[in-house]
Structure formats: structure tokens, C-alpha cells
PDBQT receptor file of N, H, CA, C and O in Angstrom, charges set to zero:
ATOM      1  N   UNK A   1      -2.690  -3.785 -18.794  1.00  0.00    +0.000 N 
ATOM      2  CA  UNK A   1      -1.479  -4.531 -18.491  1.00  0.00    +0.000 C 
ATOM      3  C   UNK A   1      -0.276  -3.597 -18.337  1.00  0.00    +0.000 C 
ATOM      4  O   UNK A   1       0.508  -3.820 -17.415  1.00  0.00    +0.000 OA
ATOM      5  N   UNK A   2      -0.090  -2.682 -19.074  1.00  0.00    +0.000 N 
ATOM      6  H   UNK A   2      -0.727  -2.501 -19.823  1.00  0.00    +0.000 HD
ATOM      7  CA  UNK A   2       0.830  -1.482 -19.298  1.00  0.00    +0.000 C 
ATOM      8  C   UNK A   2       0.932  -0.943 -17.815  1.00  0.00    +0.000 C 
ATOM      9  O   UNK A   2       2.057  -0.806 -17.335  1.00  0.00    +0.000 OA
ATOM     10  N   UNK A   3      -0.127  -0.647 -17.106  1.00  0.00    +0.000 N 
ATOM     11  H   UNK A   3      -1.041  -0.758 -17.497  1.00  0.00    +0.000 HD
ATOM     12  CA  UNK A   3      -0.528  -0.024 -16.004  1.00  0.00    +0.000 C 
ATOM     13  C   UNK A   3       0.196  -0.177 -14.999  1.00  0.00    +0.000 C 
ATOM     14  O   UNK A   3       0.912   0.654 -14.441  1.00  0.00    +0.000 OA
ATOM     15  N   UNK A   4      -0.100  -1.956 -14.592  1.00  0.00    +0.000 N 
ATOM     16  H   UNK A   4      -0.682  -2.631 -15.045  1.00  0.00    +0.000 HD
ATOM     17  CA  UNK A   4      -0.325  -2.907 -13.353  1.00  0.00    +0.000 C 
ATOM     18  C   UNK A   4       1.997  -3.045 -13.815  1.00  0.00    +0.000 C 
ATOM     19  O   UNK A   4       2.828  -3.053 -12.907  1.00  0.00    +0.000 OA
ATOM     20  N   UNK A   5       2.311  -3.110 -15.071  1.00  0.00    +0.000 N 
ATOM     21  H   UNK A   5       1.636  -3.104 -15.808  1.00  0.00    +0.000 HD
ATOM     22  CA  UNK A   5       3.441  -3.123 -15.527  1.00  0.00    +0.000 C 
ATOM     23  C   UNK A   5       4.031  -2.082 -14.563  1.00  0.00    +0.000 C 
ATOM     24  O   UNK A   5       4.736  -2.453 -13.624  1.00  0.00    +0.000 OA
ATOM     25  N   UNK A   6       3.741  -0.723 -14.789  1.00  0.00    +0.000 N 
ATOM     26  H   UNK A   6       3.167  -0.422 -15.551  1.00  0.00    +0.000 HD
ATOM     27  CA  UNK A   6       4.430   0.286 -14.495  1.00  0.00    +0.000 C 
ATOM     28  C   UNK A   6       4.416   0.410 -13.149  1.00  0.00    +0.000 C 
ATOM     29  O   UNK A   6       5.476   0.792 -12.652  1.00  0.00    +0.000 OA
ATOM     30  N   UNK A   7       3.059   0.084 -12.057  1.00  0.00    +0.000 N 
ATOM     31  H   UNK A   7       2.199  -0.227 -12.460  1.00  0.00    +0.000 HD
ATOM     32  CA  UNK A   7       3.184   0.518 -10.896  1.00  0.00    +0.000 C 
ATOM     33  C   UNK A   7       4.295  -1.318 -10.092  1.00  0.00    +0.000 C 
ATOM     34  O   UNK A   7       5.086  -1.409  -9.153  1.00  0.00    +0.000 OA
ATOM     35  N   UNK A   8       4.028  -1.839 -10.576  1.00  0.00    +0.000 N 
ATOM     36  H   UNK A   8       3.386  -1.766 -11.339  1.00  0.00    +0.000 HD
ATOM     37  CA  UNK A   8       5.091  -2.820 -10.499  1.00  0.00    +0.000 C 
ATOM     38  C   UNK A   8       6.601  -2.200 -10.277  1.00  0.00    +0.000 C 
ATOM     39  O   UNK A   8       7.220  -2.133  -9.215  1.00  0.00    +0.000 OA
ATOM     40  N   UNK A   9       7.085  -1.690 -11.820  1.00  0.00    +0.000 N 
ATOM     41  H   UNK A   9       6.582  -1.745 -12.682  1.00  0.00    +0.000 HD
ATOM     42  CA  UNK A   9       8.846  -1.558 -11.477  1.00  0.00    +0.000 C 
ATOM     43  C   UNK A   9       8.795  -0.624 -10.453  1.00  0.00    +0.000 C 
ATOM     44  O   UNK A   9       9.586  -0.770  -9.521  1.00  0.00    +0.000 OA
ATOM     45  N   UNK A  10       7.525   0.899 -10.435  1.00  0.00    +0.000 N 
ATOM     46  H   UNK A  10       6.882   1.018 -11.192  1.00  0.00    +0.000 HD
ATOM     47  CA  UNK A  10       7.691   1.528  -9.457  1.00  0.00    +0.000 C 
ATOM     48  C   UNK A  10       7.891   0.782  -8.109  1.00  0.00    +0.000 C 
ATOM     49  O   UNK A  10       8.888   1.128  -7.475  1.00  0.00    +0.000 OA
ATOM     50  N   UNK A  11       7.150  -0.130  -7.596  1.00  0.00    +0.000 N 
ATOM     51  H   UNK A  11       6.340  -0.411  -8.111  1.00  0.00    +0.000 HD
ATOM     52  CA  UNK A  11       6.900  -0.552  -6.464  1.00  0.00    +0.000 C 
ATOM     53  C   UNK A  11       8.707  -1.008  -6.150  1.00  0.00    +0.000 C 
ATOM     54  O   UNK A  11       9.451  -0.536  -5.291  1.00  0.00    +0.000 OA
ATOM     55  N   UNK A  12       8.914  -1.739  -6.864  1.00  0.00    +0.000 N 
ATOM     56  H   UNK A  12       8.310  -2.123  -7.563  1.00  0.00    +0.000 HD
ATOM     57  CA  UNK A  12      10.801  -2.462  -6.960  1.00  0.00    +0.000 C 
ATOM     58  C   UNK A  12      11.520  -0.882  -6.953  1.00  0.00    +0.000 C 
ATOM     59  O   UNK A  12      12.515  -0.742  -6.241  1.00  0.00    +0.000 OA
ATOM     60  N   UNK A  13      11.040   0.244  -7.707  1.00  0.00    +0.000 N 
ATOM     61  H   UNK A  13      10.232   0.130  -8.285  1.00  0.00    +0.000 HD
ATOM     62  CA  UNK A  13      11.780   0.856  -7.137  1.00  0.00    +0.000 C 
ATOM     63  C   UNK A  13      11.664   1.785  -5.477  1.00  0.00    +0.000 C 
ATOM     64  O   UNK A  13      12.469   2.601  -5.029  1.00  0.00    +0.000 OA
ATOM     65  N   UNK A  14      10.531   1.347  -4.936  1.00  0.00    +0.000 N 
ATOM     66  H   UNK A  14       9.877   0.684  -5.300  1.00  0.00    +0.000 HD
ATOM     67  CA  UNK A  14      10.931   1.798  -3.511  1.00  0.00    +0.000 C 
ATOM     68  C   UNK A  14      11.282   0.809  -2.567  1.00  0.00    +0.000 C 
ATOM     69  O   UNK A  14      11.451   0.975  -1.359  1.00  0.00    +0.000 OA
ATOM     70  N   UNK A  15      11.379  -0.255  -3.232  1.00  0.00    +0.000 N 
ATOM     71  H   UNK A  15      11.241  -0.389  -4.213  1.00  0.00    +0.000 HD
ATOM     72  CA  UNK A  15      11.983  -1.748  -2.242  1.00  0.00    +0.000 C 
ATOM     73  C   UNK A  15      13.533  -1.152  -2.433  1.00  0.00    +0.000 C 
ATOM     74  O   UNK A  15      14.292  -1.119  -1.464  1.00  0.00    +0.000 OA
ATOM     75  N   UNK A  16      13.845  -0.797  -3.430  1.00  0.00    +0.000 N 
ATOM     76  H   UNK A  16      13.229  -0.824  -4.217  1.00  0.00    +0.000 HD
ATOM     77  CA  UNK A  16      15.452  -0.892  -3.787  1.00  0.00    +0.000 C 
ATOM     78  C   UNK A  16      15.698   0.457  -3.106  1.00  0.00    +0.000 C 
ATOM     79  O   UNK A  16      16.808   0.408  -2.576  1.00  0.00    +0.000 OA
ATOM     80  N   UNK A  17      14.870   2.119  -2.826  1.00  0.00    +0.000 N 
ATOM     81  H   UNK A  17      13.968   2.159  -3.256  1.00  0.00    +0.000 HD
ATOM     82  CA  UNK A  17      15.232   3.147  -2.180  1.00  0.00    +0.000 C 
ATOM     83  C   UNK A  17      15.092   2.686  -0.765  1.00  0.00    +0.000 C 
ATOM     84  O   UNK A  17      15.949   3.120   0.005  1.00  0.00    +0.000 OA
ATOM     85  N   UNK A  18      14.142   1.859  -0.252  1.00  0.00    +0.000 N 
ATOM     86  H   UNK A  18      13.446   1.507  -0.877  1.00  0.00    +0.000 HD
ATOM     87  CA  UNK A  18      14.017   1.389   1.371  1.00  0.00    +0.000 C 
ATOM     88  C   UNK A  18      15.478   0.905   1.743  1.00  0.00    +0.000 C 
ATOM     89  O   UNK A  18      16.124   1.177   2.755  1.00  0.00    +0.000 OA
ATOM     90  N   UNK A  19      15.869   0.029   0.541  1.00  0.00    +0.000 N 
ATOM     91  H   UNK A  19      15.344  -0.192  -0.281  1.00  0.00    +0.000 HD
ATOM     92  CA  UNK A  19      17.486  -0.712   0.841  1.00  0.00    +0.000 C 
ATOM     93  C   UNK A  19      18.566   0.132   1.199  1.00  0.00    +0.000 C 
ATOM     94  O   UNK A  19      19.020   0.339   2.325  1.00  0.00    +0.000 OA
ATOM     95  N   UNK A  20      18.819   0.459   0.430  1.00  0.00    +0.000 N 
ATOM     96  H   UNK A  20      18.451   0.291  -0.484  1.00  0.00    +0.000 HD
ATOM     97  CA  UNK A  20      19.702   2.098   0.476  1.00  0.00    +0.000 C 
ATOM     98  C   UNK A  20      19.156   2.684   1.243  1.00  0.00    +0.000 C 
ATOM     99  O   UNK A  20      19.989   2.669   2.149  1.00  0.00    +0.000 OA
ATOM    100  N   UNK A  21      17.999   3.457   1.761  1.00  0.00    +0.000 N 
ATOM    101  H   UNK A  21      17.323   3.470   1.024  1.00  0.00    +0.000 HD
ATOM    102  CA  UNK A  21      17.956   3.782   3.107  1.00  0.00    +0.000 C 
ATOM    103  C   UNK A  21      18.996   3.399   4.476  1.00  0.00    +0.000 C 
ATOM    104  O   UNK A  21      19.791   3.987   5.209  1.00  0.00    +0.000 OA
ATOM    105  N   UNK A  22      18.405   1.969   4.284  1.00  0.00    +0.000 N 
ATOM    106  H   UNK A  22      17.760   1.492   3.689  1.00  0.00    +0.000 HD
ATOM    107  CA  UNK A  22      19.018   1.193   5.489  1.00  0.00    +0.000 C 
ATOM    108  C   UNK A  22      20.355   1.369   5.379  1.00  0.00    +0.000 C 
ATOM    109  O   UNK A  22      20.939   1.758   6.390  1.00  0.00    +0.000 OA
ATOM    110  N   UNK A  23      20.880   1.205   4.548  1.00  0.00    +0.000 N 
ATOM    111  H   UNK A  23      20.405   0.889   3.727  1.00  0.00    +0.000 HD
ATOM    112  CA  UNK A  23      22.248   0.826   4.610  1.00  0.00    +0.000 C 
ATOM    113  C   UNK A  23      23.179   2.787   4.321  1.00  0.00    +0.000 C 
ATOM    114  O   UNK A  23      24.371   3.093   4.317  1.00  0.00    +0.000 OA
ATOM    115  N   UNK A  24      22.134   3.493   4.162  1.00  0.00    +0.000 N 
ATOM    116  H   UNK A  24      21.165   3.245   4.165  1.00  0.00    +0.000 HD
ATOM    117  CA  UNK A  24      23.252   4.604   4.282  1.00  0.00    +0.000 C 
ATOM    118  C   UNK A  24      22.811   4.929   6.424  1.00  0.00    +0.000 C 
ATOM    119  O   UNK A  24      23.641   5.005   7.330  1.00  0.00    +0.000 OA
ATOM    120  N   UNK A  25      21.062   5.053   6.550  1.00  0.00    +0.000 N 
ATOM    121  H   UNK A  25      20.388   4.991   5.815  1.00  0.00    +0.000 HD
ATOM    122  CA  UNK A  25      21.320   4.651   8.128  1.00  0.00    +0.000 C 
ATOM    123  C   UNK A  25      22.301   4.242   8.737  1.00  0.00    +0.000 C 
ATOM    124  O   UNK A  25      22.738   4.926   9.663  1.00  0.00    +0.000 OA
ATOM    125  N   UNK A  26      22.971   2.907   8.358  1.00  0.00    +0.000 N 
ATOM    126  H   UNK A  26      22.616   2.351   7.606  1.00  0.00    +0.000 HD
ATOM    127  CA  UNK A  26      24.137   2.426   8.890  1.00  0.00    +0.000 C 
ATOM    128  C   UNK A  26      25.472   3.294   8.622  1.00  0.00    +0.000 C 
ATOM    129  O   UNK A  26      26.429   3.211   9.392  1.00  0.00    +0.000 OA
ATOM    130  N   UNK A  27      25.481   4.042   7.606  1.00  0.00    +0.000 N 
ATOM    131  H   UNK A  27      24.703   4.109   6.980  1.00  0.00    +0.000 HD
ATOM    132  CA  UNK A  27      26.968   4.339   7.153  1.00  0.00    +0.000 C 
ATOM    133  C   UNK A  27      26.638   6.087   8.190  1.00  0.00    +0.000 C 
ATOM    134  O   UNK A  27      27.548   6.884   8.420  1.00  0.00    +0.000 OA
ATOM    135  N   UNK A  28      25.772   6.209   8.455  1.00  0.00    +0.000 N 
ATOM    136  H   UNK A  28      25.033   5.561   8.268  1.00  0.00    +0.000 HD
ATOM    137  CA  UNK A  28      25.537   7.389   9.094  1.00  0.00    +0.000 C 
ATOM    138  C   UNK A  28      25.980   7.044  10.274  1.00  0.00    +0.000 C 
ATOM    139  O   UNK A  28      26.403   8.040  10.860  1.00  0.00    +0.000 OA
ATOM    140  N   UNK A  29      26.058   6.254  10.784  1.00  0.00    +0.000 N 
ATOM    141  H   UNK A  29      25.714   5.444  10.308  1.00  0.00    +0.000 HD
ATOM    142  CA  UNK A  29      25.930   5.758  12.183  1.00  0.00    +0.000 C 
ATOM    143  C   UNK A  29      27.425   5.487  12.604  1.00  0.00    +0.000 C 
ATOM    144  O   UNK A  29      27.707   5.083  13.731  1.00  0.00    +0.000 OA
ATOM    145  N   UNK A  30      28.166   5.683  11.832  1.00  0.00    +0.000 N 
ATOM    146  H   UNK A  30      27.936   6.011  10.915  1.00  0.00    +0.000 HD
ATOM    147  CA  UNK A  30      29.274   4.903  11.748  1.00  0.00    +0.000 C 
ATOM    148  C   UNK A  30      30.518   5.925  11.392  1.00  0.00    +0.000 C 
ATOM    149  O   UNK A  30      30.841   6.029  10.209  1.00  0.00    +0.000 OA
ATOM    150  N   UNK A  31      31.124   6.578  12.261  1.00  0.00    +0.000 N 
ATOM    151  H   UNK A  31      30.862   6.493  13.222  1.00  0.00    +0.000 HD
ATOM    152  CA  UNK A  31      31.880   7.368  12.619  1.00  0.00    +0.000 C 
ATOM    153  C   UNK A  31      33.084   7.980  11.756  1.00  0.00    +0.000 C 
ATOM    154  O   UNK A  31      33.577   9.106  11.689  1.00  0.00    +0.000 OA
ATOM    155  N   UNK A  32      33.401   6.497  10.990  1.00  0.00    +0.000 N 
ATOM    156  H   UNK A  32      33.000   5.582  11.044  1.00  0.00    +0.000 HD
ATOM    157  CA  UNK A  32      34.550   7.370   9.787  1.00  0.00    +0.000 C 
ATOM    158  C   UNK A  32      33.724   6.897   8.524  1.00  0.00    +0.000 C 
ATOM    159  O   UNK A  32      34.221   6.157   7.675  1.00  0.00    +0.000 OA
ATOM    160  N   UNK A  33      32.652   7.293   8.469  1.00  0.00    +0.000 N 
ATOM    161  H   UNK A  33      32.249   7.894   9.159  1.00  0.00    +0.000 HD
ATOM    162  CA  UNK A  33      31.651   7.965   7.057  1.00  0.00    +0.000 C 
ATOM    163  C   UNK A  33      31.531   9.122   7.218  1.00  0.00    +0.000 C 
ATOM    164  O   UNK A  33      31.565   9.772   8.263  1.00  0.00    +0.000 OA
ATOM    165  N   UNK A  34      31.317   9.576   5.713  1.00  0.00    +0.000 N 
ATOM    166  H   UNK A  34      31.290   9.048   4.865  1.00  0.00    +0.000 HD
ATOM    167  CA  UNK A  34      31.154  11.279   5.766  1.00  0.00    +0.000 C 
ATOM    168  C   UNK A  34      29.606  11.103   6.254  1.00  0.00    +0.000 C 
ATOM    169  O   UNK A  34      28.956  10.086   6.497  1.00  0.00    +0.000 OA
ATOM    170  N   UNK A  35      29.311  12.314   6.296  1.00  0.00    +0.000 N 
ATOM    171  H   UNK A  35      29.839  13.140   6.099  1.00  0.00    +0.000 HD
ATOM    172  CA  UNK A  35      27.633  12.847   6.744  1.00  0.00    +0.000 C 
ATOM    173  C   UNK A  35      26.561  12.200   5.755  1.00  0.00    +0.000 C 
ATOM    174  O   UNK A  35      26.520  12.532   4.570  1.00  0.00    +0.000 OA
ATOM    175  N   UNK A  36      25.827  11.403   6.225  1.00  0.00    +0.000 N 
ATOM    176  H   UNK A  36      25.860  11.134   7.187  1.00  0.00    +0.000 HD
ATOM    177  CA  UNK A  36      25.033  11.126   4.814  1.00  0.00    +0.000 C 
ATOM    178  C   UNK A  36      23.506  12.004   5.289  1.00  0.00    +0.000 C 
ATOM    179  O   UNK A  36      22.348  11.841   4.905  1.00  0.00    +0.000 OA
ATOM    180  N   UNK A  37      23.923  12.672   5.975  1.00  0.00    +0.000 N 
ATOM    181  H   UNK A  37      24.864  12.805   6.287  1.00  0.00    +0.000 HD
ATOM    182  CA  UNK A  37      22.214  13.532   6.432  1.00  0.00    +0.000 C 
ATOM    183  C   UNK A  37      21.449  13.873   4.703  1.00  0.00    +0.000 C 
ATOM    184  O   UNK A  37      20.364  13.536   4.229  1.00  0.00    +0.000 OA
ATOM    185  N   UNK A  38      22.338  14.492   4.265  1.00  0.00    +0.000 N 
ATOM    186  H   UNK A  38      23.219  14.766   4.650  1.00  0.00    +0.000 HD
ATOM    187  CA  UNK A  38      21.574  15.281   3.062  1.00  0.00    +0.000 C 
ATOM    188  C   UNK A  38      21.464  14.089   1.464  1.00  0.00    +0.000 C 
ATOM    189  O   UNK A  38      20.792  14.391   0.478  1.00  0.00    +0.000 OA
ATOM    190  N   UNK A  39      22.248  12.836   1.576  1.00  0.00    +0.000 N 
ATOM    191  H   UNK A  39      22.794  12.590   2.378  1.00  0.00    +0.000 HD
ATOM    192  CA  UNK A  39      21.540  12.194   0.912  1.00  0.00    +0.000 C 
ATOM    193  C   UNK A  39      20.193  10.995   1.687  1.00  0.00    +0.000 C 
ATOM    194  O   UNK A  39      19.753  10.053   1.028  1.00  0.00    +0.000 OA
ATOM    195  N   UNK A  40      19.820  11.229   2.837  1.00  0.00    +0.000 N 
ATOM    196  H   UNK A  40      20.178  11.994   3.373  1.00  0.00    +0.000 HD
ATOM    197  CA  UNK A  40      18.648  10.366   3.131  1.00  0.00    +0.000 C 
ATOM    198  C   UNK A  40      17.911  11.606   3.267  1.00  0.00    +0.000 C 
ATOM    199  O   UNK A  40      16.706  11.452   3.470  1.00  0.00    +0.000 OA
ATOM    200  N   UNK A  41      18.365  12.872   3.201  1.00  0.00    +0.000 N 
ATOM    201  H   UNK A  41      19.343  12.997   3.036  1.00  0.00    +0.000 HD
ATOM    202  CA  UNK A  41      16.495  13.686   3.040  1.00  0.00    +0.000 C 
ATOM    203  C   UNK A  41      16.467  13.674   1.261  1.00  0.00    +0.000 C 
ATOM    204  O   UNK A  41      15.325  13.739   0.805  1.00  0.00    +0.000 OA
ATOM    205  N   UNK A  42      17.049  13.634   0.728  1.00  0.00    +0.000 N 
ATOM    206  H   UNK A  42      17.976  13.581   1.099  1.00  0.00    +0.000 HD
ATOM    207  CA  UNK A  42      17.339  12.888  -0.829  1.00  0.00    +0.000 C 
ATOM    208  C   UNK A  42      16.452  11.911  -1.218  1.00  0.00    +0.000 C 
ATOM    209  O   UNK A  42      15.569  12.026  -2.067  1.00  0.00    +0.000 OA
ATOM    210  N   UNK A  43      16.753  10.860  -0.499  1.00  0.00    +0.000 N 
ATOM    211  H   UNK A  43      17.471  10.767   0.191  1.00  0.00    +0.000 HD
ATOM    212  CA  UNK A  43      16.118   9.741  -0.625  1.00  0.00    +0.000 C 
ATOM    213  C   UNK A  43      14.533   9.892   0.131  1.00  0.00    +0.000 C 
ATOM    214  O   UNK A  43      13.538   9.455  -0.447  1.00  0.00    +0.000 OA
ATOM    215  N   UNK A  44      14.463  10.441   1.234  1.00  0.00    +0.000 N 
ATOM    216  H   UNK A  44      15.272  10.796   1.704  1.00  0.00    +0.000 HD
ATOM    217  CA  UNK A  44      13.466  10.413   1.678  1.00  0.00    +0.000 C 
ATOM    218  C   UNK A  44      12.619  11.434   0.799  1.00  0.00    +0.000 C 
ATOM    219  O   UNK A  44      11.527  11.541   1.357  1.00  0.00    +0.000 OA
ATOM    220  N   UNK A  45      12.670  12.301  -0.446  1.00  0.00    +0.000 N 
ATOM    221  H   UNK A  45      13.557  12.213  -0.899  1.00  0.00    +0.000 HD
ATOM    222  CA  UNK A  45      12.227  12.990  -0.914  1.00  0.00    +0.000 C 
ATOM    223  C   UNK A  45      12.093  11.971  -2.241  1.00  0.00    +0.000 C 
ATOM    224  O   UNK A  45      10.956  12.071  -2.702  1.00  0.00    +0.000 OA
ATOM    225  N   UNK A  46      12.772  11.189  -2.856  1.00  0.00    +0.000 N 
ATOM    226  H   UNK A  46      13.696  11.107  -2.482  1.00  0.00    +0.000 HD
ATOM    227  CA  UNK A  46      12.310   9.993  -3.944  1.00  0.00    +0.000 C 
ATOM    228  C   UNK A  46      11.396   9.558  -3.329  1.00  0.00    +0.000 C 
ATOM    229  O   UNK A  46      10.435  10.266  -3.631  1.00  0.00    +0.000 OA
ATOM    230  N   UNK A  47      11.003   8.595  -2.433  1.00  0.00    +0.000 N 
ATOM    231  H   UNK A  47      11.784   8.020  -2.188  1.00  0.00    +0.000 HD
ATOM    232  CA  UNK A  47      10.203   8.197  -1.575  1.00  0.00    +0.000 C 
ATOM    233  C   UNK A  47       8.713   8.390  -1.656  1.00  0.00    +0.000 C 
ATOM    234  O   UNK A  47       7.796   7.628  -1.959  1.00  0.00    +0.000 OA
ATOM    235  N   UNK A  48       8.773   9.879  -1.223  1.00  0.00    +0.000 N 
ATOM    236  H   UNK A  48       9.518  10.499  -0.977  1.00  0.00    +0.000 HD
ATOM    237  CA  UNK A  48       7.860  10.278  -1.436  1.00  0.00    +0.000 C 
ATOM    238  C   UNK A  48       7.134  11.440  -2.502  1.00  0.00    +0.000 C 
ATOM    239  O   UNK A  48       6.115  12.127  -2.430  1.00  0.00    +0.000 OA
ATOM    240  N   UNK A  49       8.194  11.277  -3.496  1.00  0.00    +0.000 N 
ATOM    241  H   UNK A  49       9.022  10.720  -3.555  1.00  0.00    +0.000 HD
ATOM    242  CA  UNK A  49       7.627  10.757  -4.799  1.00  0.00    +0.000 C 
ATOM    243  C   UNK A  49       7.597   9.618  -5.482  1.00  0.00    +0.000 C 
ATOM    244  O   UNK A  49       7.161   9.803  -6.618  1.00  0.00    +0.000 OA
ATOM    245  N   UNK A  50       7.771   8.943  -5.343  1.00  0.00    +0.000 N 
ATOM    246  H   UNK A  50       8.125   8.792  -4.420  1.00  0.00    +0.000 HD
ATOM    247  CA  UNK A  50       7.248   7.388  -5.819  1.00  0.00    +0.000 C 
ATOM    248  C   UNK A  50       6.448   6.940  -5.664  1.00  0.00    +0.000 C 
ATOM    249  O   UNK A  50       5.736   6.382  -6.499  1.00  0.00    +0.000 OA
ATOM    250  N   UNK A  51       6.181   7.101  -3.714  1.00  0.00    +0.000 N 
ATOM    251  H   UNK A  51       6.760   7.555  -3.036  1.00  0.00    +0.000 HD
ATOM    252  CA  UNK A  51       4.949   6.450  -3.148  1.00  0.00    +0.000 C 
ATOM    253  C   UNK A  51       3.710   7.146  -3.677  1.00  0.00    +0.000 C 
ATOM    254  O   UNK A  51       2.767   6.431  -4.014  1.00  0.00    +0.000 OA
ATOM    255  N   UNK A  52       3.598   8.590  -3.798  1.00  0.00    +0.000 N 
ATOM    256  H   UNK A  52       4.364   9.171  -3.524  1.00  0.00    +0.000 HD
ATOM    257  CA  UNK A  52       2.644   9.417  -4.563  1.00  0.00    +0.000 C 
ATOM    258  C   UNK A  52       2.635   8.744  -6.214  1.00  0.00    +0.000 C 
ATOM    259  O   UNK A  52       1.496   8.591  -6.656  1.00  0.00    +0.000 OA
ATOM    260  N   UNK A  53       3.106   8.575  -6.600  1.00  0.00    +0.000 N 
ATOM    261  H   UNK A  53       4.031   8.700  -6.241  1.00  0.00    +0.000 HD
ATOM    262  CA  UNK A  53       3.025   8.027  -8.442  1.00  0.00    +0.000 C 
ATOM    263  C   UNK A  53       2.147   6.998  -8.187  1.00  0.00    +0.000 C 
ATOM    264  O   UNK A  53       0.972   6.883  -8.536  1.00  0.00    +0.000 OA
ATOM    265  N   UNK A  54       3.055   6.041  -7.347  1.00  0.00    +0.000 N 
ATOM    266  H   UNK A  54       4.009   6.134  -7.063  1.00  0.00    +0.000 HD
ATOM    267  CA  UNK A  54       2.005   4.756  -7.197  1.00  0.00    +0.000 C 
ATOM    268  C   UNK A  54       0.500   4.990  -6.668  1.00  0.00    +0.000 C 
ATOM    269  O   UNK A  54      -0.381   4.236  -7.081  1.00  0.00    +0.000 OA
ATOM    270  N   UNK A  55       0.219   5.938  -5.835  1.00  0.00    +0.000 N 
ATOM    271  H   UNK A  55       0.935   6.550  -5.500  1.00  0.00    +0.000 HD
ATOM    272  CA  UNK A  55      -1.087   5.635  -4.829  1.00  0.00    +0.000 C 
ATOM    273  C   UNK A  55      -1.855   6.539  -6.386  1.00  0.00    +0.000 C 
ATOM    274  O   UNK A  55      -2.690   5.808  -6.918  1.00  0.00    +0.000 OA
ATOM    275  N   UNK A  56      -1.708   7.726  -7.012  1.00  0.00    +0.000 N 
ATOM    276  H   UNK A  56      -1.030   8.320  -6.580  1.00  0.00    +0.000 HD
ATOM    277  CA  UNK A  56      -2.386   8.365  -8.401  1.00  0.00    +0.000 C 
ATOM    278  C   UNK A  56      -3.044   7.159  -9.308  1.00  0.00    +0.000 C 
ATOM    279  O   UNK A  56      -4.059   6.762  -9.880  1.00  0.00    +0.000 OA
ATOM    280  N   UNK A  57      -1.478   6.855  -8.945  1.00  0.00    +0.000 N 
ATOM    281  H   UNK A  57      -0.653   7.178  -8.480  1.00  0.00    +0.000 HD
ATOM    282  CA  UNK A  57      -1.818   5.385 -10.982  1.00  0.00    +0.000 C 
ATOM    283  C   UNK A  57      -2.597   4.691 -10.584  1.00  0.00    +0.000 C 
ATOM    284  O   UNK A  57      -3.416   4.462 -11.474  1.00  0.00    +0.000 OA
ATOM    285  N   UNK A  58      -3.013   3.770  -8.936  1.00  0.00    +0.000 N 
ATOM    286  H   UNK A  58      -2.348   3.956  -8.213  1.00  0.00    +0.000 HD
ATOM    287  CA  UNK A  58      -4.247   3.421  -8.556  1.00  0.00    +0.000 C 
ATOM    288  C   UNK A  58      -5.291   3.669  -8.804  1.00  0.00    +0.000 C 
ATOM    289  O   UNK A  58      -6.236   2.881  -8.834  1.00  0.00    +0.000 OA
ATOM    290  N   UNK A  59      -5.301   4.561  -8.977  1.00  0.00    +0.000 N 
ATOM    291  H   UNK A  59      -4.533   5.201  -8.952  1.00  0.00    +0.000 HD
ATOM    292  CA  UNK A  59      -7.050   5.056  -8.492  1.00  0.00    +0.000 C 
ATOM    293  C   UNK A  59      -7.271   5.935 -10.153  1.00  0.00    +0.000 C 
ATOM    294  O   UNK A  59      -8.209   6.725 -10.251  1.00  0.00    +0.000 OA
ATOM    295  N   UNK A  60      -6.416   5.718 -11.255  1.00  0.00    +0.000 N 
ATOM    296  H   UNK A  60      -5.654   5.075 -11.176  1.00  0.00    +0.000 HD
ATOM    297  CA  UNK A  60      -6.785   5.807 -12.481  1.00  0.00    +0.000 C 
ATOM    298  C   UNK A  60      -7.771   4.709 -13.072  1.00  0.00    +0.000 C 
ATOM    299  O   UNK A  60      -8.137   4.775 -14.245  1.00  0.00    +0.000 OA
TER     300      UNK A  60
């Protein structure tokens, strides 16, 4: 139960990094925002550590 627990909040937490994705995408896009290049390779680097935690704790 502990398990199926943990890869759970993980999972909510890459729904909630996908969100923020999107929405710094947008603030990137958008001319009087600063640069957000170096926080979405940021994020895209949580990502894919998360998605790796989750696909491990599977197959335990």
C-alpha cells in the first residue's frame, strides 16, 4: 500500500510539473517576460527524474 501510495503523489507530481510547463511555455512566448529557457530545461530535467522514479518503483 506504501508503494502504490508513493508512486501516486509522484504521479500528481508530474501532472503539477506538466502544468507549469505549459504555463511558463506561455510566459516564454510572451514578449515582456524574462527568458524562461533555463527554468523549462529545469523542469524538463524534474521530469525526467520523476518519470524514471516512477517507471523503477514499478517493476519493484
Amino acid at each position: 500500500m506504501l508503494k502504490a501510495n508513493f508512486i501516486h503523489k509522484l504521479k500528481i507530481a508530474v501532472k503539477e510539473a506538466d502544468e507549469t510547463e505549459y504555463w511558463l511555455f506561455l510566459c516564454d512566448a510572451h514578449k515582456s517576460y524574462p527568458d524562461c529557457k533555463e527554468l523549462l530545461n529545469d523542469l524538463s530535467e524534474i521530469l525526467r527524474i520523476l518519470n524514471k522514479i516512477i517507471s523503477t518503483s514499478k517493476l519493484k
